[in-house]
The first five atom37 places (N, CA, C, CB, O) and aatype in JSON, in Angstrom:
{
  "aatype": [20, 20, 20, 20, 20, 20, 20, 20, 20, 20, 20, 20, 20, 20, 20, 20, 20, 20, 20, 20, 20, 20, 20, 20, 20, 20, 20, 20, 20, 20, 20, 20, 20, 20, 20, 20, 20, 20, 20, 20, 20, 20, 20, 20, 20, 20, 20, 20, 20, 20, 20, 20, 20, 20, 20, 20, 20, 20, 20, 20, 20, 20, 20, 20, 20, 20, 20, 20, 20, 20, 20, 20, 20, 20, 20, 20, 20, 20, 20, 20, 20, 20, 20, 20, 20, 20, 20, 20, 20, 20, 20, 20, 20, 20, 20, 20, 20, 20, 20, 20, 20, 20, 20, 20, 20, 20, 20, 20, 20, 20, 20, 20, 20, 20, 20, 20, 20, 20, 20, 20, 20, 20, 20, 20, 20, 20, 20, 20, 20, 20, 20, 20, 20, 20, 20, 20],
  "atom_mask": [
    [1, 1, 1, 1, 1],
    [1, 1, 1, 1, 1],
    [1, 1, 1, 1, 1],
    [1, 1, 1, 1, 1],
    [1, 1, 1, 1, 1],
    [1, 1, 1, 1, 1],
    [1, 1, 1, 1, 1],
    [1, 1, 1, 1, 1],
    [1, 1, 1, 1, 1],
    [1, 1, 1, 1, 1],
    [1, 1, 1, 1, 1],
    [1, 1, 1, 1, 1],
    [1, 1, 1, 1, 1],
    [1, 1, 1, 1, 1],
    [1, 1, 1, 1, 1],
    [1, 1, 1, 1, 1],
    [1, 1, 1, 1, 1],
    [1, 1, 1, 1, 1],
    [1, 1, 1, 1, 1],
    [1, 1, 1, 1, 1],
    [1, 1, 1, 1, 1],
    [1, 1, 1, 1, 1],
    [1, 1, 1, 1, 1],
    [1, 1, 1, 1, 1],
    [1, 1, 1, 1, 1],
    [1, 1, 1, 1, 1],
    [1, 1, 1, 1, 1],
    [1, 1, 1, 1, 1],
    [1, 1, 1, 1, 1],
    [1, 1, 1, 1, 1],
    [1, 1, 1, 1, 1],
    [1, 1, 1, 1, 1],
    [1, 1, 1, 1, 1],
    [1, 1, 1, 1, 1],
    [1, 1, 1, 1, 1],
    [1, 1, 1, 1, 1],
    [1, 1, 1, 1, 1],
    [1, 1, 1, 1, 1],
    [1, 1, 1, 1, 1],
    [1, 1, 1, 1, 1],
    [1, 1, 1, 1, 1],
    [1, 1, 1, 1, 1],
    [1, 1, 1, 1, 1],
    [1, 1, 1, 1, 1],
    [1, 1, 1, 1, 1],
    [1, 1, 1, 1, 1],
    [1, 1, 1, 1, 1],
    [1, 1, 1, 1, 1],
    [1, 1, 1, 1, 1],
    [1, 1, 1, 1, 1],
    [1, 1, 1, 1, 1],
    [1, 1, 1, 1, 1],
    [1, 1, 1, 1, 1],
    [1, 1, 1, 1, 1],
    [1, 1, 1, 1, 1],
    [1, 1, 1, 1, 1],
    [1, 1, 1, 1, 1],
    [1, 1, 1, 1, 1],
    [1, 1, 1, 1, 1],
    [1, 1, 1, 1, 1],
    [1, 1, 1, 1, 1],
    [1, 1, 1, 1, 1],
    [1, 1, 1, 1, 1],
    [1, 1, 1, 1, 1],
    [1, 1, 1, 1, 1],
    [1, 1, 1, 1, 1],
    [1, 1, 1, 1, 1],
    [1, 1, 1, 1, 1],
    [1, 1, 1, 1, 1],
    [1, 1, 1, 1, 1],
    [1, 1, 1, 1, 1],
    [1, 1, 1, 1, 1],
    [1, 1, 1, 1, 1],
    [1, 1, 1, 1, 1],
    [1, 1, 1, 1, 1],
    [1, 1, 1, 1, 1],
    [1, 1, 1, 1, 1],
    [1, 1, 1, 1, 1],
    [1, 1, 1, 1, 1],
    [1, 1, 1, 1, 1],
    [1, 1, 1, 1, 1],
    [1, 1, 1, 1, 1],
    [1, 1, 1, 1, 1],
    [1, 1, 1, 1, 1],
    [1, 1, 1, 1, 1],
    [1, 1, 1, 1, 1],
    [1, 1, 1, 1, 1],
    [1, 1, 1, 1, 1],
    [1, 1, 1, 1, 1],
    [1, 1, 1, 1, 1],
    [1, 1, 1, 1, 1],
    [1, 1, 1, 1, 1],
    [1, 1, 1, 1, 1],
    [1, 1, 1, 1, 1],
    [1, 1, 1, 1, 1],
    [1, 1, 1, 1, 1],
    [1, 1, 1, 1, 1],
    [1, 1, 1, 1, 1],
    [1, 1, 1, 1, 1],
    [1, 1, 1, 1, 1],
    [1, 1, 1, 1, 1],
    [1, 1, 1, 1, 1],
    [1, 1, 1, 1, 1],
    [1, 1, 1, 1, 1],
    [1, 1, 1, 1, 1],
    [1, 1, 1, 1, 1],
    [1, 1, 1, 1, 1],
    [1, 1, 1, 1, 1],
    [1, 1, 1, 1, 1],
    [1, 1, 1, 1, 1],
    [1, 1, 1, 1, 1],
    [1, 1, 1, 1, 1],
    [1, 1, 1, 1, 1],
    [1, 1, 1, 1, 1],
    [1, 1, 1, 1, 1],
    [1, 1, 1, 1, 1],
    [1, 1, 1, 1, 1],
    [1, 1, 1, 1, 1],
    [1, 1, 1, 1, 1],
    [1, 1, 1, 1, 1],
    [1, 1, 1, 1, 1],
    [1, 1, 1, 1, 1],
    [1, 1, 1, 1, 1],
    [1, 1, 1, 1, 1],
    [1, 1, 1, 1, 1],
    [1, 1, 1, 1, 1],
    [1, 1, 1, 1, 1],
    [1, 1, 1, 1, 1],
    [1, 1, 1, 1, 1],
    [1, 1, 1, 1, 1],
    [1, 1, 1, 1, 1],
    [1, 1, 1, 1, 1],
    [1, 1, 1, 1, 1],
    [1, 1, 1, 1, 1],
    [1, 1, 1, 1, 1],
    [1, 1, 1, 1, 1]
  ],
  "atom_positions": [
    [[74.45, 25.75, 80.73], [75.67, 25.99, 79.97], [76.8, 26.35, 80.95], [75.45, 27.11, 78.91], [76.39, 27.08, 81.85]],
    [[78.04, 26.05, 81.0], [79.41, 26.06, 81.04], [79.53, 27.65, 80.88], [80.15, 25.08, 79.87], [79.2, 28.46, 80.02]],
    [[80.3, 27.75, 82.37], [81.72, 29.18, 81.48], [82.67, 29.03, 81.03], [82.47, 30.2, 82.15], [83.33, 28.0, 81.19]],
    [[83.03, 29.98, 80.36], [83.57, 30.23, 78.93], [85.4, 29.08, 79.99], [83.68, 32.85, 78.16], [86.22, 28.18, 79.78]],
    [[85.07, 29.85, 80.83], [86.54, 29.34, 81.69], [86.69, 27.66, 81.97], [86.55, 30.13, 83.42], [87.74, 27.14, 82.35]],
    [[85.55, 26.98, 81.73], [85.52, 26.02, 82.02], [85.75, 24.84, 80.99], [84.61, 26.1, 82.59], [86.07, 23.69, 81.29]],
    [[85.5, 25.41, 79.54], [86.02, 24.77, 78.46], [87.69, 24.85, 78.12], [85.23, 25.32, 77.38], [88.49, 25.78, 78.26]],
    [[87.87, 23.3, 77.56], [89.27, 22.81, 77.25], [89.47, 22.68, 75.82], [89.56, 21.47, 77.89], [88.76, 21.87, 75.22]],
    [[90.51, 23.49, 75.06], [90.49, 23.12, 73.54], [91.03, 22.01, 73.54], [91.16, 23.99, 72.54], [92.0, 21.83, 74.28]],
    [[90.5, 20.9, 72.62], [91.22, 20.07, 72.3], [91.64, 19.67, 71.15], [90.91, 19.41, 72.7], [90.84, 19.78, 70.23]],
    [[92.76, 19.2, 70.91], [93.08, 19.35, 69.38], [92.55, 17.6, 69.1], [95.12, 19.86, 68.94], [92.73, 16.68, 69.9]],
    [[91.93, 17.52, 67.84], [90.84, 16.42, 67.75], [91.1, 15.7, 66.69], [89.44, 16.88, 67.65], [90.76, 16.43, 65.76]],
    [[91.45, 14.82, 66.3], [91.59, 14.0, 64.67], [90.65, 13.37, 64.3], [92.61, 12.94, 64.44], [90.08, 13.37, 65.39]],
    [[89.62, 12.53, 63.32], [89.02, 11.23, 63.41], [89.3, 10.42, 62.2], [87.58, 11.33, 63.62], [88.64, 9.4, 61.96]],
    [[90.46, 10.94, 61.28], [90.64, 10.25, 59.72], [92.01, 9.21, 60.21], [91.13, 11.71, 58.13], [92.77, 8.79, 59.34]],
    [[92.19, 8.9, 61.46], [93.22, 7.98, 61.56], [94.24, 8.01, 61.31], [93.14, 7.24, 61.19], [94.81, 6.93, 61.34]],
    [[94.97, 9.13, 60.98], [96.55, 9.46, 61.15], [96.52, 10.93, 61.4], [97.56, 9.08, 59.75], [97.26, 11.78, 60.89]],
    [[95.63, 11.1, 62.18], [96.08, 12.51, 62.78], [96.75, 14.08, 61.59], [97.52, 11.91, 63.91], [97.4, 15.1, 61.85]],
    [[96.28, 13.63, 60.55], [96.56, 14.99, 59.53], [95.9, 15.81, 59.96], [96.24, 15.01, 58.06], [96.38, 16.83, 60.44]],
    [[94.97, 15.62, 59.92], [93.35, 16.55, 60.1], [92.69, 16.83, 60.78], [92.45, 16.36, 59.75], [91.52, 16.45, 60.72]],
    [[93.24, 17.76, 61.9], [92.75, 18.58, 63.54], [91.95, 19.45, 62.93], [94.04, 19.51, 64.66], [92.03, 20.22, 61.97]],
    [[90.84, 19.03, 64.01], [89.93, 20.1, 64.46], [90.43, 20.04, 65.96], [88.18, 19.8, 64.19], [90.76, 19.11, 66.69]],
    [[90.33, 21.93, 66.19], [90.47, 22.48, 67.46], [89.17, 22.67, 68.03], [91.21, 23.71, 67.45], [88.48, 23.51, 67.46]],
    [[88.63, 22.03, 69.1], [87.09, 22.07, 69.92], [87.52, 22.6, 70.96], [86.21, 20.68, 70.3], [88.59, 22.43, 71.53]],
    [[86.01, 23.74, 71.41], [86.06, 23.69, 73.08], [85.35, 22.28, 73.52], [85.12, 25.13, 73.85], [84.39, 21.82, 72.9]],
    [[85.82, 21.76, 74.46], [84.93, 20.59, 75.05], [85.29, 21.04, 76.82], [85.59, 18.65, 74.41], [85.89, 22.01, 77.28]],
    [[84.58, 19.79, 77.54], [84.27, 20.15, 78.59], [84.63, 19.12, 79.34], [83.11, 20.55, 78.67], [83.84, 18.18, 79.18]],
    [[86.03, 18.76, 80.57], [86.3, 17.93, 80.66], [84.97, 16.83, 81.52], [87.53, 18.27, 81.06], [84.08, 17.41, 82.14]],
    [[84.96, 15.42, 81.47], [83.76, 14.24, 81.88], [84.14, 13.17, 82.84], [83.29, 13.38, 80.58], [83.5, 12.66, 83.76]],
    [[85.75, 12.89, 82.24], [85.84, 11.79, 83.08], [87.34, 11.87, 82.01], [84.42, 10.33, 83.17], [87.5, 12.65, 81.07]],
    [[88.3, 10.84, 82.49], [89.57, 10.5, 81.65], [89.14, 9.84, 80.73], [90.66, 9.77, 82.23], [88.32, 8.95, 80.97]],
    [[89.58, 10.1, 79.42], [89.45, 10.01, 77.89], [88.51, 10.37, 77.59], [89.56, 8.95, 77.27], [88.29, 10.31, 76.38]],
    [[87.54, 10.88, 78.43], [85.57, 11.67, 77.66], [85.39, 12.48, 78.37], [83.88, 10.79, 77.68], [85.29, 12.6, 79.59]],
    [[85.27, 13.63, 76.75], [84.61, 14.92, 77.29], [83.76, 15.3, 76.6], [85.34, 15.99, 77.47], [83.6, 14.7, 75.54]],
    [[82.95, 16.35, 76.9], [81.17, 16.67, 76.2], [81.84, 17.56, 74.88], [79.69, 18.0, 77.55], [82.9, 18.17, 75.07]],
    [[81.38, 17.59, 73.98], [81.84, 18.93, 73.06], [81.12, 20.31, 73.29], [81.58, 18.63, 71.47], [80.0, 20.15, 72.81]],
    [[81.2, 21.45, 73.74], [80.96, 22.47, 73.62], [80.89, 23.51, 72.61], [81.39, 22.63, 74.2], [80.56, 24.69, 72.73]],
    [[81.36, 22.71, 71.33], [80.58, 24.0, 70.39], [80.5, 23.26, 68.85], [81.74, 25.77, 70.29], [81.13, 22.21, 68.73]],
    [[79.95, 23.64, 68.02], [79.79, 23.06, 66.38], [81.15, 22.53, 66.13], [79.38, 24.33, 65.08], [82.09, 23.31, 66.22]],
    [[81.39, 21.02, 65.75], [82.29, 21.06, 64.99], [82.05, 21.49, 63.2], [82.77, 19.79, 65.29], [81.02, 21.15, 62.63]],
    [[83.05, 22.2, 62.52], [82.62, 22.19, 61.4], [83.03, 21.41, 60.4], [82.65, 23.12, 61.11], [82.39, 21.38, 59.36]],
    [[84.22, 20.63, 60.58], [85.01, 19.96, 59.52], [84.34, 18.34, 59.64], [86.86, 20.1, 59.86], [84.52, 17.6, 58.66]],
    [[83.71, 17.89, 60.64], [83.62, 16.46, 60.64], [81.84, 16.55, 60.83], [84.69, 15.59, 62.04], [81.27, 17.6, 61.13]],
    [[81.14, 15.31, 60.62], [79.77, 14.96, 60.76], [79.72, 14.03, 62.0], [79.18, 14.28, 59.44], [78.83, 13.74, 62.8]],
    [[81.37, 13.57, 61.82], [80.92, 12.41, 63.16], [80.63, 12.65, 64.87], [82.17, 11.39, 63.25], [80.29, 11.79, 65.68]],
    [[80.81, 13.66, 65.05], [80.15, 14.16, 66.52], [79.68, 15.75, 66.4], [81.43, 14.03, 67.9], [79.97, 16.4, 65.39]],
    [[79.19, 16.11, 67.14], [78.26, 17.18, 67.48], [78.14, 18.01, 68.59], [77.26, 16.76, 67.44], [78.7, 17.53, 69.58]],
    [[77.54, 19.22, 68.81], [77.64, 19.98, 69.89], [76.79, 19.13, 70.97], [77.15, 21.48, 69.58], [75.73, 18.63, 70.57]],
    [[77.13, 18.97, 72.11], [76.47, 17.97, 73.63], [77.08, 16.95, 73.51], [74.8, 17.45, 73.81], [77.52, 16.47, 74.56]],
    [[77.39, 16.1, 72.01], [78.05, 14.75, 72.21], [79.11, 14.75, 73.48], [78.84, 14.35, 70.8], [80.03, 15.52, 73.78]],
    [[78.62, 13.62, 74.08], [79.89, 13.01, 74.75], [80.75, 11.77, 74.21], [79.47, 12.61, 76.03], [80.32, 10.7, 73.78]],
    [[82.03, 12.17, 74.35], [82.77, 11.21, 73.62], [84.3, 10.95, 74.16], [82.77, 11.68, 72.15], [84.99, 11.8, 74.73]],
    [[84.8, 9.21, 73.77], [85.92, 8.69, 74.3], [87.16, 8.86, 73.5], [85.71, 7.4, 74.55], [87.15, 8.57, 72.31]],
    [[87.92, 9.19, 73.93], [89.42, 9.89, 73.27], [90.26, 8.92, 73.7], [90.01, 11.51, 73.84], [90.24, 8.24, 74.73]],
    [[91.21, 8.95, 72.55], [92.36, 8.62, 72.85], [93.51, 9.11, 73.02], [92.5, 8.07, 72.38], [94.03, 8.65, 72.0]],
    [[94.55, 9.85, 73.64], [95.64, 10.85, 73.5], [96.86, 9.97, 72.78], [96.1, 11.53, 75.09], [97.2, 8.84, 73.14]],
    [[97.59, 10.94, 71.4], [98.27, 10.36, 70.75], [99.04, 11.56, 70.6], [97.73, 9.61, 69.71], [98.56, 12.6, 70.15]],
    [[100.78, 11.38, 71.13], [101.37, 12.22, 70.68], [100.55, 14.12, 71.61], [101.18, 11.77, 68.87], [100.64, 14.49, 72.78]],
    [[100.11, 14.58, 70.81], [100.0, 16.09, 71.0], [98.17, 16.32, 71.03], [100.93, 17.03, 69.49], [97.45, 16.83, 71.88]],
    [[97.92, 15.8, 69.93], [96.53, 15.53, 69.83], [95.4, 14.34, 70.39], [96.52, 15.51, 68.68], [95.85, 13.55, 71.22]],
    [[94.58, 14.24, 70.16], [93.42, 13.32, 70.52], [93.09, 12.69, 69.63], [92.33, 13.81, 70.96], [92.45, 13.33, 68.8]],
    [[93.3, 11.3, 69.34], [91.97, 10.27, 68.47], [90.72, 10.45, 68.75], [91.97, 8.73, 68.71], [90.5, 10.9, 69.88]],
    [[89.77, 10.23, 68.04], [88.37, 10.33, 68.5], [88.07, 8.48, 68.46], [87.23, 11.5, 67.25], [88.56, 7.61, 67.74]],
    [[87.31, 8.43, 69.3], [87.36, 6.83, 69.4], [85.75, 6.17, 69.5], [88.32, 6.36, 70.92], [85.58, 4.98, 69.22]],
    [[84.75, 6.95, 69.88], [83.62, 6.49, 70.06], [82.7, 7.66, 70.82], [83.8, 5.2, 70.77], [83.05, 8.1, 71.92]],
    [[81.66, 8.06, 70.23], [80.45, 8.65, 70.95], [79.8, 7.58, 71.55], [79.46, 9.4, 70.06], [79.42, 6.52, 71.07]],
    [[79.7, 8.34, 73.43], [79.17, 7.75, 74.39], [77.82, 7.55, 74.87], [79.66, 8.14, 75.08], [77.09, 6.69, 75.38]],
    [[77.83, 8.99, 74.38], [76.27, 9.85, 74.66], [76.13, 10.83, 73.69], [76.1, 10.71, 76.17], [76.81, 11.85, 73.57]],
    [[74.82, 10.31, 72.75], [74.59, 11.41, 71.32], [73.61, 12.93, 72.17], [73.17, 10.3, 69.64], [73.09, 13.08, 73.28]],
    [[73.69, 13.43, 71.46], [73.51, 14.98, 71.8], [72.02, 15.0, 72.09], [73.94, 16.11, 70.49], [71.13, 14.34, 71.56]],
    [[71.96, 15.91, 73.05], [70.21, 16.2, 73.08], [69.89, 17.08, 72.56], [69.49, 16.43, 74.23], [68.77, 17.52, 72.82]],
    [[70.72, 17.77, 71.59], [70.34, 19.15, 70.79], [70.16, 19.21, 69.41], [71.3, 20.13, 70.96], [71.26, 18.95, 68.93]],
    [[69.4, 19.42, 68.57], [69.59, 19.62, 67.53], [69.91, 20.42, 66.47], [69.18, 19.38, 67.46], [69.09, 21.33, 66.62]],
    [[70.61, 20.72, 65.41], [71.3, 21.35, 64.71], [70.22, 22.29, 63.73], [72.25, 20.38, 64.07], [69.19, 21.93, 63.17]],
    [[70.85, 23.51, 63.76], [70.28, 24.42, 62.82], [71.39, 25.65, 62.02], [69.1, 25.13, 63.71], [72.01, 26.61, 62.49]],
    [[71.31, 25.27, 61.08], [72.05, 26.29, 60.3], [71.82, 27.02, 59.06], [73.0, 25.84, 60.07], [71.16, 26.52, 58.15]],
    [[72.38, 28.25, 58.97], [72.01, 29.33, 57.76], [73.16, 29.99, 57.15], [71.1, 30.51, 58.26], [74.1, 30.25, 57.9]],
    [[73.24, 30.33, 55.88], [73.94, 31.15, 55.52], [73.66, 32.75, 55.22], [74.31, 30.58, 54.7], [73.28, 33.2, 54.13]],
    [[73.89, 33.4, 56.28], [73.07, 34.59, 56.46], [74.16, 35.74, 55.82], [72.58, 34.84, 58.22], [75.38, 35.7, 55.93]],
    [[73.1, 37.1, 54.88], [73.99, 38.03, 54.83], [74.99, 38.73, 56.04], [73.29, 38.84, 54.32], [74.82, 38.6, 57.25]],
    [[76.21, 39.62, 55.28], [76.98, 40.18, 56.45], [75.72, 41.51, 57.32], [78.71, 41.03, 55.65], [75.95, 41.87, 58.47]],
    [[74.64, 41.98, 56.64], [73.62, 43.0, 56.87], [72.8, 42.13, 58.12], [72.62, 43.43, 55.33], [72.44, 42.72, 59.14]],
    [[72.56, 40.7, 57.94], [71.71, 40.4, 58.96], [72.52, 39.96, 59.86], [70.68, 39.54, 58.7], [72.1, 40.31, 60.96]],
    [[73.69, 39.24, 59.94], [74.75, 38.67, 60.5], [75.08, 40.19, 61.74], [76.09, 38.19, 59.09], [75.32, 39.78, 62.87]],
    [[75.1, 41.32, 61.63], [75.29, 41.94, 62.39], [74.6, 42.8, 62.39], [76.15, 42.12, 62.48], [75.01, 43.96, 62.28]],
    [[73.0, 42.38, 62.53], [72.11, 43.11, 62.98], [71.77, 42.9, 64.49], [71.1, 42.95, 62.16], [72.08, 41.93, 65.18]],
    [[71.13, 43.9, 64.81], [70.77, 44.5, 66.24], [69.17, 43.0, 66.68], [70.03, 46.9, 65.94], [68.83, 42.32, 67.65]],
    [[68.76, 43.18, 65.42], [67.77, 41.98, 65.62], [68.38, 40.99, 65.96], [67.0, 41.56, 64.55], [68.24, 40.66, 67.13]],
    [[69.55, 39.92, 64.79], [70.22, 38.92, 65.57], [70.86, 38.91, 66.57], [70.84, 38.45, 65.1], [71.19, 37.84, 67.09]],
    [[71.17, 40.02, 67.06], [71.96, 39.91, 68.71], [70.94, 39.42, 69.4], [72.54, 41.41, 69.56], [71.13, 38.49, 70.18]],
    [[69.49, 40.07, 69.21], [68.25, 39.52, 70.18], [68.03, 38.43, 69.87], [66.94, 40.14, 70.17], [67.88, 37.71, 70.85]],
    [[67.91, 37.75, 68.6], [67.57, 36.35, 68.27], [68.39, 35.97, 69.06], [67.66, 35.75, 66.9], [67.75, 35.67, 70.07]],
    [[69.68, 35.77, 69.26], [70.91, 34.61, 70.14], [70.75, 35.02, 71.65], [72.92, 34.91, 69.64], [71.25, 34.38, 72.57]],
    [[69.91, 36.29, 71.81], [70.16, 36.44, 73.47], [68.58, 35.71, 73.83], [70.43, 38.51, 74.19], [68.41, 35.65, 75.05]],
    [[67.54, 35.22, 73.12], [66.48, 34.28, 73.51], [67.02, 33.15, 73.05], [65.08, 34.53, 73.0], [66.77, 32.28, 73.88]],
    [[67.71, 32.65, 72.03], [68.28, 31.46, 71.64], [68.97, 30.73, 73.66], [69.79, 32.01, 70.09], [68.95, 29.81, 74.48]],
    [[69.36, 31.8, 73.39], [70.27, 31.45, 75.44], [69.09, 31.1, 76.01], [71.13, 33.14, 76.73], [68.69, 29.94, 76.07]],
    [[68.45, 32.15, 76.5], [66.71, 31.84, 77.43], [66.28, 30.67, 76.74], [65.19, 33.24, 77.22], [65.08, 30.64, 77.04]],
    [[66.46, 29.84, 76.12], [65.44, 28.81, 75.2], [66.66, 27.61, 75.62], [65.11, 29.28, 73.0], [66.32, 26.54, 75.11]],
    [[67.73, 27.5, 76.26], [68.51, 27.23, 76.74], [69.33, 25.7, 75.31], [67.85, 27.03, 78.34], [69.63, 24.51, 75.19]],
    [[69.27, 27.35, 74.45], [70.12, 26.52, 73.23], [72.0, 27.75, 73.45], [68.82, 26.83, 70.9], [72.69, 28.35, 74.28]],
    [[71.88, 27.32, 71.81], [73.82, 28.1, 71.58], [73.19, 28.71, 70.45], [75.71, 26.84, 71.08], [72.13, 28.23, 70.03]],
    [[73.52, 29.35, 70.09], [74.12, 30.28, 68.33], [75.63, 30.2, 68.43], [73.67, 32.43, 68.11], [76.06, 30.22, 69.58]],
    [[76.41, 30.14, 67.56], [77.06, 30.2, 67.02], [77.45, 31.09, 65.5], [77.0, 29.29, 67.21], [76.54, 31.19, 64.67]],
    [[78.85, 31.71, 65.19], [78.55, 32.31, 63.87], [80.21, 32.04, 63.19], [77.92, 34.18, 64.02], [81.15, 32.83, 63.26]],
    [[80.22, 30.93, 62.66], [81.28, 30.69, 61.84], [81.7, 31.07, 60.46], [81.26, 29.69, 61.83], [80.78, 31.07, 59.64]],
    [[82.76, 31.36, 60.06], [83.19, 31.79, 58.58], [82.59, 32.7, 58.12], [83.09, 30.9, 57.6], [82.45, 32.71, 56.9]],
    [[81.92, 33.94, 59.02], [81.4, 35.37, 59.04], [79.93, 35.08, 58.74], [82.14, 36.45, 57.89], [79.04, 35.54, 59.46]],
    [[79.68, 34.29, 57.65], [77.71, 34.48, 57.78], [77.32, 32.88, 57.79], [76.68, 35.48, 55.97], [76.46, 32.49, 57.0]],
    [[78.06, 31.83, 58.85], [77.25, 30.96, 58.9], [76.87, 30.72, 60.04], [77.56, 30.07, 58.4], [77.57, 30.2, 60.91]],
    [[75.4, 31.17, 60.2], [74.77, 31.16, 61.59], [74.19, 29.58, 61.73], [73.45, 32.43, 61.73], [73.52, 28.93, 60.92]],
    [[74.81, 29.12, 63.38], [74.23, 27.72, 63.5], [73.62, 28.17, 64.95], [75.43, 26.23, 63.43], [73.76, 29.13, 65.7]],
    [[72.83, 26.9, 64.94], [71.84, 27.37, 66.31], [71.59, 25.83, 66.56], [70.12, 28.51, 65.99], [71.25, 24.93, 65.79]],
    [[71.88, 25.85, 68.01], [71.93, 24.32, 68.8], [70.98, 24.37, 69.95], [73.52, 23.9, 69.48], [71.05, 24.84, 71.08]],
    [[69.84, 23.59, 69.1], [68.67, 23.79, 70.72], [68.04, 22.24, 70.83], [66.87, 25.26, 70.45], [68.0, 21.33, 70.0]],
    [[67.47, 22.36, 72.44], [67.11, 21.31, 72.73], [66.55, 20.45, 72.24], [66.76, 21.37, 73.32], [65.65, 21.18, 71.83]],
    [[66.09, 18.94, 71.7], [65.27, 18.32, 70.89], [64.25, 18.64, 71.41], [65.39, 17.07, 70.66], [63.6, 19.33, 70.63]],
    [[63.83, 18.52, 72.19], [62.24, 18.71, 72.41], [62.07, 20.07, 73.01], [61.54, 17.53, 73.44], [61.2, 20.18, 73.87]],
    [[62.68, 20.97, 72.74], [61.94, 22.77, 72.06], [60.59, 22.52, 71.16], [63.29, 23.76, 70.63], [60.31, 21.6, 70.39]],
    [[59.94, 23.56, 71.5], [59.0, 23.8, 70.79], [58.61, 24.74, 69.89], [58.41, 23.75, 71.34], [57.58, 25.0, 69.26]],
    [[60.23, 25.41, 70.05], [60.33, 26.9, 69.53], [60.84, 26.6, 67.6], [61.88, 27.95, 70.73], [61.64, 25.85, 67.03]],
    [[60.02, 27.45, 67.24], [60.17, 27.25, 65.79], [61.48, 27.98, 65.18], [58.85, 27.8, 65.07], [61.37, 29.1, 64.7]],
    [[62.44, 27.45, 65.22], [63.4, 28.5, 65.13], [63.5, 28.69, 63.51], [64.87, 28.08, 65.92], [62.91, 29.75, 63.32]],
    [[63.87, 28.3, 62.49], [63.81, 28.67, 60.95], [62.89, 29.85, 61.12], [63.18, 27.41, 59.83], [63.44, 30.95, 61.0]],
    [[61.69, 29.83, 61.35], [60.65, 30.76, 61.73], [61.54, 32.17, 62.25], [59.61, 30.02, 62.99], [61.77, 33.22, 61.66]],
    [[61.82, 31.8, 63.29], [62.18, 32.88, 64.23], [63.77, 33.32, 63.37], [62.29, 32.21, 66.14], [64.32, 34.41, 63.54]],
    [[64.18, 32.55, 62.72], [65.86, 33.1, 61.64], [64.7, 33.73, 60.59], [67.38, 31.3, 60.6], [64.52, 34.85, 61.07]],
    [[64.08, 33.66, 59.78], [63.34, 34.04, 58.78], [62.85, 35.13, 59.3], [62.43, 33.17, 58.31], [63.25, 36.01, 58.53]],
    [[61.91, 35.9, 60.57], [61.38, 36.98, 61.01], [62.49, 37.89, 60.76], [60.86, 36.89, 62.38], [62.42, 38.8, 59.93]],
    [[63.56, 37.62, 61.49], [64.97, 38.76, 61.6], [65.14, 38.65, 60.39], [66.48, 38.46, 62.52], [64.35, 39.46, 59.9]],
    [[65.88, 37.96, 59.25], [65.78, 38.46, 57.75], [64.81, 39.18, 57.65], [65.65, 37.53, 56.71], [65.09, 40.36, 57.44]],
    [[63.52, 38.88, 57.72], [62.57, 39.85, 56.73], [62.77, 41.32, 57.49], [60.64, 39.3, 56.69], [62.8, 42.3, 56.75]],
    [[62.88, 41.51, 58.73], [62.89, 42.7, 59.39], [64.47, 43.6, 58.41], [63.09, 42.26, 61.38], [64.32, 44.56, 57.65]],
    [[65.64, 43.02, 58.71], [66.81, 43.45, 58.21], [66.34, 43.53, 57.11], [67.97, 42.78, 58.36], [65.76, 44.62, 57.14]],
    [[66.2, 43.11, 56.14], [66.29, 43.28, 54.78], [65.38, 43.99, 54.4], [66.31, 42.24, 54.08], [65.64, 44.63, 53.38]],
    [[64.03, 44.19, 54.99], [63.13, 45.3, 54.1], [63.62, 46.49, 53.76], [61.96, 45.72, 54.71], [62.93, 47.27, 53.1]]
  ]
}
């Protein structure tokens, strides 16, 4: 993983007239492609690792084509604000890192978790342990 210093926001469109930015960290690759660095939430069409070809228009970016699909796969929950800032989930996301995935926590309780495809780590499992612990 990237430091935090090394990611570029980019302001991102993909509905073809540029109404509808999403702001990403990404990571610059090469001119017009960069990796994405974190969940997008508004679009399905690219993903956290995607690498992808841009177009610069005006202020913002077209999205123009994924280059390279992600080697990570997506996990997400809608977790209470009780487990959301529990002492357990800080530990869940600090092995989520060692397991050399992301957590993420958007719109206060939606926990996403981006780990390698071929992990072996059961993660629903391992989100389900920390609920049952918090909540008893």
């Amino acid at each position: 993983m990237s430091n935090i210093q090394d990611f570029i926001k980019l302001h991102l469109y993909f509905d073809g007239t540029g109404q509808e930015v999403e702001v990403l960290d990404v990571l610059f690759v090469d001119e017009d492609v960069y990796e994405i660095a974190e969940t997008p939430v508004f679009t399905e069409k690219v993903t956290f690792g995607d690498v992808i070809k841009v177009k610069k228009e005006r202020d913002v970016f077209k999205y123009i084509d994924t280059i390279e699909k992600s080697k990570f796969k997506r996990h997400n929950w809608l977790l209470s604000k009780q487990v959301i800032y529990s002492l357990e989930l800080k530990i869940l996301k600090n092995k989520i890192k060692e397991w050399n995935g992301k957590a993420e926590q958007v719109f206060g309780g939606i926990f996403i978790v981006n780990l390698p495809t071929d992990t072996e780590i059961d993660i629903n499992s391992e989100v389900q342990k920390v609920i049952r612990m918090v909540e008893k």
